[in-house]
N, C-alpha and C positions, 0 to 999 in steps of 0.2 A: 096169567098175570092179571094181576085187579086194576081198575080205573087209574089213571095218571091221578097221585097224590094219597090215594087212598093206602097204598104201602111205604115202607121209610128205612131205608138205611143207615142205622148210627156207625157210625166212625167215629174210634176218641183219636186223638194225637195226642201220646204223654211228650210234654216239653212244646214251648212256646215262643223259644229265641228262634235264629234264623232260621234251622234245618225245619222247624215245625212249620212255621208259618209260611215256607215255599211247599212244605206236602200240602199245606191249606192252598196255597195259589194254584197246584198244579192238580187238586181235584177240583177244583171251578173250572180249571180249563178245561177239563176231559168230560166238562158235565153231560155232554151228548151220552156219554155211554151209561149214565143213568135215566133215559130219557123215560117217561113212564111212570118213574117212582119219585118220590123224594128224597133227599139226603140232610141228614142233620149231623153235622159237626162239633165235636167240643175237643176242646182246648184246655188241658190243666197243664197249670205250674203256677207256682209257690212267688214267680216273679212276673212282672206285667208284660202282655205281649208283644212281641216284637223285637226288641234287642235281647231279651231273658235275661237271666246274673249276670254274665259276661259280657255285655253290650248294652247294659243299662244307662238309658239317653240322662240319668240320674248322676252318673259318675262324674269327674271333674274333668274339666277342660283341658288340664295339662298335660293327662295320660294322650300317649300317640299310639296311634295303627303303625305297624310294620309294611303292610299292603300300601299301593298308590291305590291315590283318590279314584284313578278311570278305572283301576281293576275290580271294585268291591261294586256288587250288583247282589240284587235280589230277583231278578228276573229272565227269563228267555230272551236267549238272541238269534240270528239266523244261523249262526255258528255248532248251536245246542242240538244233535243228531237225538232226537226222540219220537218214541210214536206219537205222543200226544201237540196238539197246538202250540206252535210259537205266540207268545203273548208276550209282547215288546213291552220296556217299561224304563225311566231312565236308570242309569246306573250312578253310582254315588256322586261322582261329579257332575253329571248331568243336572242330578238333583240340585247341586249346590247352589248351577247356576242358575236354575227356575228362583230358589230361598233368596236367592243374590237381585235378579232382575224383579222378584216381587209377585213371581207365576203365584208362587207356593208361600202363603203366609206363617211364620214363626214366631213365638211369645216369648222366643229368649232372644236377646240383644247380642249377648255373645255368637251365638248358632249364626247369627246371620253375619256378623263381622268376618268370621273364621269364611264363610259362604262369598264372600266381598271377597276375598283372596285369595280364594283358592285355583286349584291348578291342578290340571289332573295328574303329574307327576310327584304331586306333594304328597307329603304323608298326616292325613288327615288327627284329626281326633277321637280317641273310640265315641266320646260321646256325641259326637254330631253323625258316628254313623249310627248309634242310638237312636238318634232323631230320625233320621233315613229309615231304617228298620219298623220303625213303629207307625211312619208316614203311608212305606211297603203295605203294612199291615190292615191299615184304616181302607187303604187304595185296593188290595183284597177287596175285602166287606162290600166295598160301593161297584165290583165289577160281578158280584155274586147274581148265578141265575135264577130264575126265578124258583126253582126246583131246589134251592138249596137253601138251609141255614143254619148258622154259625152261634155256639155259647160257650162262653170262657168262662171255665172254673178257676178259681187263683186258690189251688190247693196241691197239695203235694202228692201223687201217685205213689200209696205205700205196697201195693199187692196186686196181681192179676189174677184169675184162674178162670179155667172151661169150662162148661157146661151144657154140657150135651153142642150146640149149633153155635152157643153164646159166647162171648166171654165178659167174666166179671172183675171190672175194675173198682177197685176200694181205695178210700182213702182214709183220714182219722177217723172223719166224723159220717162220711156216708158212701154207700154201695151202688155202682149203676151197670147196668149192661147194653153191649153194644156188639153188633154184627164184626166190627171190625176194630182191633188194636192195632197202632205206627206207633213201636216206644221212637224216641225222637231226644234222648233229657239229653244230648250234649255232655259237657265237662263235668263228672261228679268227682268229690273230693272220694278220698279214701277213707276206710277206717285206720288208727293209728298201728303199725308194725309197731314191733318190740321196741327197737331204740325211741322213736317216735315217745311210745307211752312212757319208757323211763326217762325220757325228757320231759317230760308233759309231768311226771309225780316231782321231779327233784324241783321243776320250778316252783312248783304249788309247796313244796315243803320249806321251800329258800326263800321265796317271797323274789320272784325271778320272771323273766320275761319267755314265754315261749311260744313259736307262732308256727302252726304245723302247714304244712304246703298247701295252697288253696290260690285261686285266683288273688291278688292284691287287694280289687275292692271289695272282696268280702272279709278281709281280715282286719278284726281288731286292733289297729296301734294305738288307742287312745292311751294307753297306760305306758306305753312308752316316752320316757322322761326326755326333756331336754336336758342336754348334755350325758345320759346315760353311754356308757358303752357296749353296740347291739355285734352280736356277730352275726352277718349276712352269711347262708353258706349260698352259692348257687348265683353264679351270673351270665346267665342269659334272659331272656325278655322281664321275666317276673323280677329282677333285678331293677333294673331302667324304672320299671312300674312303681315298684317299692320306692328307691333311690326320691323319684319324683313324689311321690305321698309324701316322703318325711323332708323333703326341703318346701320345694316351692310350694307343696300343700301345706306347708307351715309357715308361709310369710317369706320365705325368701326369694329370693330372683338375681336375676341373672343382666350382668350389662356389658353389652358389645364393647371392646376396645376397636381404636384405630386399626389395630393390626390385626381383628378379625376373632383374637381370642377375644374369650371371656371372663370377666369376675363375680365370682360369685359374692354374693350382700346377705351373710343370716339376717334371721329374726332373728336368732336366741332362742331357739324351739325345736332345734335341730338336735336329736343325738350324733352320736360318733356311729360310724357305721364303719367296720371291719370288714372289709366284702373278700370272700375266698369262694375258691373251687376247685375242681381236678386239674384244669387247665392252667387253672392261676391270673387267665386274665379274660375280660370280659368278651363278649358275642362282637362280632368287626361289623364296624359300618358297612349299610348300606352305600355302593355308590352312588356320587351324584352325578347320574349321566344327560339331565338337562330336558328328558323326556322321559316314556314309559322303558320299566326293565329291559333293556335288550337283549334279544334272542338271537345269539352264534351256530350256526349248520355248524351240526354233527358232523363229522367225518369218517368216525368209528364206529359210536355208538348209535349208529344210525335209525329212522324208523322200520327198518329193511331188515335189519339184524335183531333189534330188539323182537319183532312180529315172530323171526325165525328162532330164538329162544324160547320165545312163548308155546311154539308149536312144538317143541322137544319133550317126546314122552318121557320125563325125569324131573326131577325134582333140581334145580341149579345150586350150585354154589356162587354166593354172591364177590369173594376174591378172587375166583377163579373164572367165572363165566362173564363179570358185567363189572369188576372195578377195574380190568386192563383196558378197555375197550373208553371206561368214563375218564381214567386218568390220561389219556393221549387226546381225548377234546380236548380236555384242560389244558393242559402241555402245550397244543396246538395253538391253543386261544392263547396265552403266554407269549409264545415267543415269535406271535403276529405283531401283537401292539408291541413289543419290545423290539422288537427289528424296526416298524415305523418311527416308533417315539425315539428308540436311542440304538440307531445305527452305529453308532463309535463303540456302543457291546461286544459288538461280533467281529471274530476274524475269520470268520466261514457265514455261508450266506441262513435264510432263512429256509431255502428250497435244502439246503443239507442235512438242517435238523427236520425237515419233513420226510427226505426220505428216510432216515433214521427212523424216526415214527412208523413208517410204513412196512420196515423191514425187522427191527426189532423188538423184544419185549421192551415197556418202563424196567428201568431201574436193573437190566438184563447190562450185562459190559458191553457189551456191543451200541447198546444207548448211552450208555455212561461215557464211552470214546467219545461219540456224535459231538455229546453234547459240551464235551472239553474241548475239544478242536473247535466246532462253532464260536463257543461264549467262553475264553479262556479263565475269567475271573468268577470263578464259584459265587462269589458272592448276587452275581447278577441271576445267579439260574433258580429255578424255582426249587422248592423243598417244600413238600406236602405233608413230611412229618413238621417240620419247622411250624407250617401255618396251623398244624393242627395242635401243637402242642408246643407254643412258640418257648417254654420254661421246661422243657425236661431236659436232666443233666446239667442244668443249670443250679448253681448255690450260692450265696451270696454270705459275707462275712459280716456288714453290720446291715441292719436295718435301713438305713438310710441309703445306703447303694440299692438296695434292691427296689426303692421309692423313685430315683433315681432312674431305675430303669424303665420302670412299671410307666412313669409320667413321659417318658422320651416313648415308649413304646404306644401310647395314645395319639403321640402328635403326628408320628409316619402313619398311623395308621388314618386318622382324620384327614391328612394329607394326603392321602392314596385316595381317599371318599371323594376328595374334593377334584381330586383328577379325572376321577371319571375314566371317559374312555381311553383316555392316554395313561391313566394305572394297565398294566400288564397284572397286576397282581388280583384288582377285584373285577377286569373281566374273567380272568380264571377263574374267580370264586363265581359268577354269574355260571362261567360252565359246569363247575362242580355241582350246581344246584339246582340244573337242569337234568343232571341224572336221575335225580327222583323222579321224575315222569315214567322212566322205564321202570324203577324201583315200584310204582305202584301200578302199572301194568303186571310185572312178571310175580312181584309177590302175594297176588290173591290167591286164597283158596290152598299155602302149603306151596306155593309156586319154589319157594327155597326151602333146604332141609331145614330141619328147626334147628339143628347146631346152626346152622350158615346164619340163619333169619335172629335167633337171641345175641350171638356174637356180635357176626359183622353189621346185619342191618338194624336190629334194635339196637345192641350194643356201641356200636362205632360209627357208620356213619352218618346216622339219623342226627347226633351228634354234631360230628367234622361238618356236613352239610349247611346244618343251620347254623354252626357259630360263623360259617365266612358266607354264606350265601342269604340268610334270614333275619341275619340281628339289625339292631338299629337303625334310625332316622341318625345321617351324619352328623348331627346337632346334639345328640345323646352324648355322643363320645366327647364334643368340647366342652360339652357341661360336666362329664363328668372330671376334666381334665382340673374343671376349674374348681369343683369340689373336693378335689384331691389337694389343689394347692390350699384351699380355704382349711383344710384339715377337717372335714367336715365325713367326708371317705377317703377313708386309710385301706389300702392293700394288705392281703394279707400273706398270697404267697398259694404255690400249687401245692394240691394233694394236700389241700387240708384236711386239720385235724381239729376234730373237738370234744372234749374230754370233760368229765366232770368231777369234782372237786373243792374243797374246803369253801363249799357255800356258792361256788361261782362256772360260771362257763371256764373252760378255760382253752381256746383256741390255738392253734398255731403250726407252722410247716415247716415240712423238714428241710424245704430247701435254704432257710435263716437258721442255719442250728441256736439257740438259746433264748431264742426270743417267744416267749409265752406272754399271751393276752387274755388278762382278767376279764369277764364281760358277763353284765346281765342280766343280759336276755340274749336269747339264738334264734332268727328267722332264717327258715327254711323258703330261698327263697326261687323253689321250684315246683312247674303242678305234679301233683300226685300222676303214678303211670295209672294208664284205665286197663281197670280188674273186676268184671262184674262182682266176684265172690268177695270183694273185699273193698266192693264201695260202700259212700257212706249213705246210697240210694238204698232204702229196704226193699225197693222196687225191687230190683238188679238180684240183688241177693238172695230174696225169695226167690224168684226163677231159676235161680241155681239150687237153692238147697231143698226146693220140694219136684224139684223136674221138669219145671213144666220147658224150661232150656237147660242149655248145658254151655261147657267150656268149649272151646274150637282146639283143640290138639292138631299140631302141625307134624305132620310124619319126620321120621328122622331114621332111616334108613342102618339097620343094625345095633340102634340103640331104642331107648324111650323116646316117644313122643313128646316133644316140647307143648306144655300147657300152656298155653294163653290166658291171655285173660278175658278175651273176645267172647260175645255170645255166638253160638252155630248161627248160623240161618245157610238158608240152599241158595243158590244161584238166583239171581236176578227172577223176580223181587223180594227175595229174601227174607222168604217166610221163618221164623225160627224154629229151631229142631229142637226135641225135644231129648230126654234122659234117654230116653229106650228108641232116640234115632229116627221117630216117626216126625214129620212134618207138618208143623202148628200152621197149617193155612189160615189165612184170619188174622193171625199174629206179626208182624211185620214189624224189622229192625230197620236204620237207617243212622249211618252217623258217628259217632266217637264209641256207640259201645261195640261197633264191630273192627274195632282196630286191633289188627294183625291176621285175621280173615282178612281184613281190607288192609291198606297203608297211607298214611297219611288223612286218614278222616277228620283232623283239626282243621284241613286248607277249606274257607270259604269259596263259594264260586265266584270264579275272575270273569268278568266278561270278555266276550269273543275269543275262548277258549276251548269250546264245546264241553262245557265242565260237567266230569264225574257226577261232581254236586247235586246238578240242575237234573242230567239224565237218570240218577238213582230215583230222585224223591217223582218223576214224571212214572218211572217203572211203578213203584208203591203206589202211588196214587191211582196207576189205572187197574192194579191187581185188587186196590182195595173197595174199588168200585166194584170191579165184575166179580167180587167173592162177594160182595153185600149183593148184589142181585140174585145171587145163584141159591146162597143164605135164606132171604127169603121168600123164594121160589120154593124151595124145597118146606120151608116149614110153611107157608100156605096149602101147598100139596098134601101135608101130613094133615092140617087139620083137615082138610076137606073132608081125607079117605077116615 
């Protein structure tokens, strides 16, 4: 090895929103295992660092986080099981309060009012965690050892390839090579599918509105007119996000009443927003239980069991091996707070419907008895088809009833939110959405067949999970209650449909027979699924269609393998594999392009959760270190000889 400084390890990291800029914290931290050499870093993306597209401290105020304030962290805590150094740092609320007391100076007036109020149970604003992320980022830089330094490209990564020891990252305008690639880009849109693109000509031909799935603040609605009628298809988060762009980003607002509801006040710049979906009605509140989400012991699906499924040489079925086990926590968690809060329920005790639980299958007769002799009024007992599909078999004759319903069905629902712990109904949903934790435990790497994994786990309850477990700030749902009555958003009804026709959108469901809805414009308003071969990353896509990766194919026993849309990479630290199966050391994936190898790569890391998150990017960071030493170890060697 040559003189400390006289050799140099590059590292790029493509993408520079969160996942990026914690590989950048977590190779400063491991900087000992560079000690001797240098390291230089660079950073591309097309967005400025720190919060990237999706977290741009740029966006507006109104848009909210899902996540609580104390959970969103960009840093290690003692919690985080990794080889490399814990490096303490605050986490979002933390932050708030240093921006609040004055630790931490801020040039927006807003940032710091939001920071005056805040609470680590609240549900923040993406853009103040903008502010946080890009704070993160600066606070990097100034912790940087002397051995190391940092250059941000604000350019878009269109290509990678090998070269011999090297790899060459290109962009439009220029070419660089580096010891070491961590692709890192996060959320990329897609290219447009068929219906997609025949939406996309008919509006250009009509003189029409159409908005293909993408994050909210990257889309266009300038051209969308006041009072125009838009069909919303899709309501879960990017729903809320939009909803919020086209009112209160247009001048309007919102005023408490005595009794807690609200009215909504247009500008006059609002369109009419038709909002549908499969479900028919939007993502449920968050509850508000007064403090951070609360976590209910397993009973069934326990960490004992789950560890023991993992260890089972097979491939699991996800309704067979791990939804009997998830739906009796739930069940459990149910009719705990239902027996404290409303004892006059039951004419059997709570210890009946446990052993019930204990001795029978769900939805088995032998439960079905339990649970009629416990809680004799059906109405009181849970339905997880119900919650999950509260409008199916459901049809309505005019219009107006099913408006009716739709506005009655926001208010119990806001009213459960506001219950909290005494809701029986959304500590249930807290437990149903604590099963993803085993979810993303057991389904790495093909962990469920790929029938099990497209159906039940992509297919359904990535779904059911997040619409009762993931959706909304309880504030979301009385706004939207009051937009409904302002006529501002109209329902439109489940299993929507929309059709094209005589110049115009033309929406509508089966569950209203005759009611069709002229509109247009059509916002899609959900993100694209991640498909490296069909993003709208040329990154991504090259790597797929010259080799240098491949798809992740999940085994599916007796049939074809289910295609993903996941880059391969091997086991921790996940190097990417390449067309012909060989292992691209050097090359390192992390993040949303490996979702369905992985599961749930959207979740940020929570603090004091030992998070995935923080342990992946510490793994890449110290592989990417001791692959750049070894790199250029060996090509000093070569020139020597």
């Amino acid at each position: 090895m040559t003189e400390a400084g006289a050799a140099t390890i590059r590292i790029a990291i493509v993408g520079a929103g969160p996942r990026g800029i914690s590989v950048l914290e977590r190779l400063s931290a491991n900087s000992a295992l560079a000690q001797g050499v240098s390291t230089n870093v660079t950073l591309f993306d097309p967005f400025e660092p720190g919060g990237g597209r999706v977290w741009a401290s740029a966006q507006p105020q109104h848009l909210l986080m899902n996540t609580l304030c104390a959970d969103a962290t960009h840093f290690t805590d003692r919690s985080v099981q990794c080889e490399g150094p814990i490096v303490e740092g605050p986490n979002l609320y933390e932050w708030s309060r240093m921006v609040a007391n004055g630790t931490i100076e801020t040039v927006e007036t807003g940032i710091l009012a939001e920071s005056s109020r805040m609470e680590p149970h609240r549900h923040p604003s993406r853009k103040i965690l903008g502010h946080y992320l890009e704070w993160c980022y600066d606070k990097d830089l100034e912790r940087l050892p002397e051995n190391f330094t940092v250059a941000f490209e604000q350019r878009e990564v269109t290509g990678l390839r090998r070269v011999g020891a090297r790899t060459i990252v290109e962009t439009e305008s220029e070419t660089y090579e580096f010891d070491v690639v961590v692709i890192a880009t996060g959320h990329t849109d897609s290219l447009p599918n068929k219906q997609e693109a025949a939406n996309l000509d008919f509006a250009a031909d009509h003189g029409l509105y159409y908005g293909l799935p993408s994050n909210p603040i990257s889309q266009d609605l300038s051209s969308i007119q006041p009072g125009s009628v838009i069909a919303v298809r899709g309501l879960g988060m990017n729903f809320f996000d939009y909803v919020s762009l086209l009112t209160e980003g247009r001048g309007g607002r919102f005023v408490e009443e005595a009794d807690g509801s609200l009215t909504y006040l247009p500008s006059g710049q609002e369109p009419i927003l038709l909002a549908g979906s499969r479900r028919g009605v939007p993502y449920r509140a968050k509850g508000l239980f007064g403090q951070m989400t609360p976590q209910f012991a397993a009973r069934y699906l326990t960490p004992a069991i789950v560890e023991n499924l993992a260890s089972q040489e097979r491939q699991l079925n996800f309704l067979e091996d791990l939804w009997p086990l998830a739906v009796k926590d739930a069940a459990y968690t149910y009719y705990r707070v239902l027996s404290e809060q409303h004892p006059e329920y039951f004419a059997g005790t709570f210890g009946d419907i446990v052993d019930g639980l204990d001795s029978f299958n769900w939805e088995s007769a032998g439960m079905e008895a339990v649970l009629a002799s416990a809680v004799p009024n059906q109405q009181h007992r849970i339905d997880f088809g119900a919650m999950d599909k509260p409008l199916a078999g459901k049809t309505f004759s005019t219009y107006d009833s099913f408006l009716d319903w739709w506005k009655t069905d926001l208010a119990e629902d806001y009213e459960e939110a506001v219950n909290g712990f005494h809701s029986a109904t959304k500590c249930a949903a807290v437990a149903i959405g604590a099963a993803r934790g085993a979810i993303r435990r057991l389904a790495r790497y093909g962990g469920f067949t790929g029938d099990s994994y497209a159906k039940d786990v992509q297919g359904w309850i990535r779904g059911f999970a997040g619409s009762v477990a993931s959706g909304p700030p309880a504030r979301r749902i009385n706004e939207l209650k009051a937009l409904v009555e302002a006529e501002i958003v109209c329902p439109l009804g489940p299993d929507m449909v929309v059709e094209r026709s005589d110049g115009c959108f033309k929406a509508f469901s089966p569950a209203i027979p005759g009611i069709v809805h002229e509109c247009v414009g059509l916002l899609e308003a959900h993100l694209p699924g991640n498909h490296a071969a069909r993003s709208s990353s040329s990154l991504l896509r090259q790597i797929v269609e010259d080799g240098t990766g491949r798809l992740f194919q999940i085994p599916n026993p007796g049939q074809e393998p289910f295609i993903s849309g996941a880059l391969e990479v091997g086991h921790e630290p996940y190097a990417l594999i390449a067309a012909d199966g060989t292992s691209q050391e050097g090359i390192y994936v992390v993040g949303v392009p490996l979702e369905s190898i992985h599961w749930g790569t959207q979740l940020g890391p929570l603090a004091h959760t030992n998070s995935r998150f923080l342990r992946d990017n510490d793994a890449v960071a110290r592989a990417a270190i001791n692959f750049g030493r070894t790199n250029i170890a060996a090509l000093e060697s070569a020139q020597r000889a």
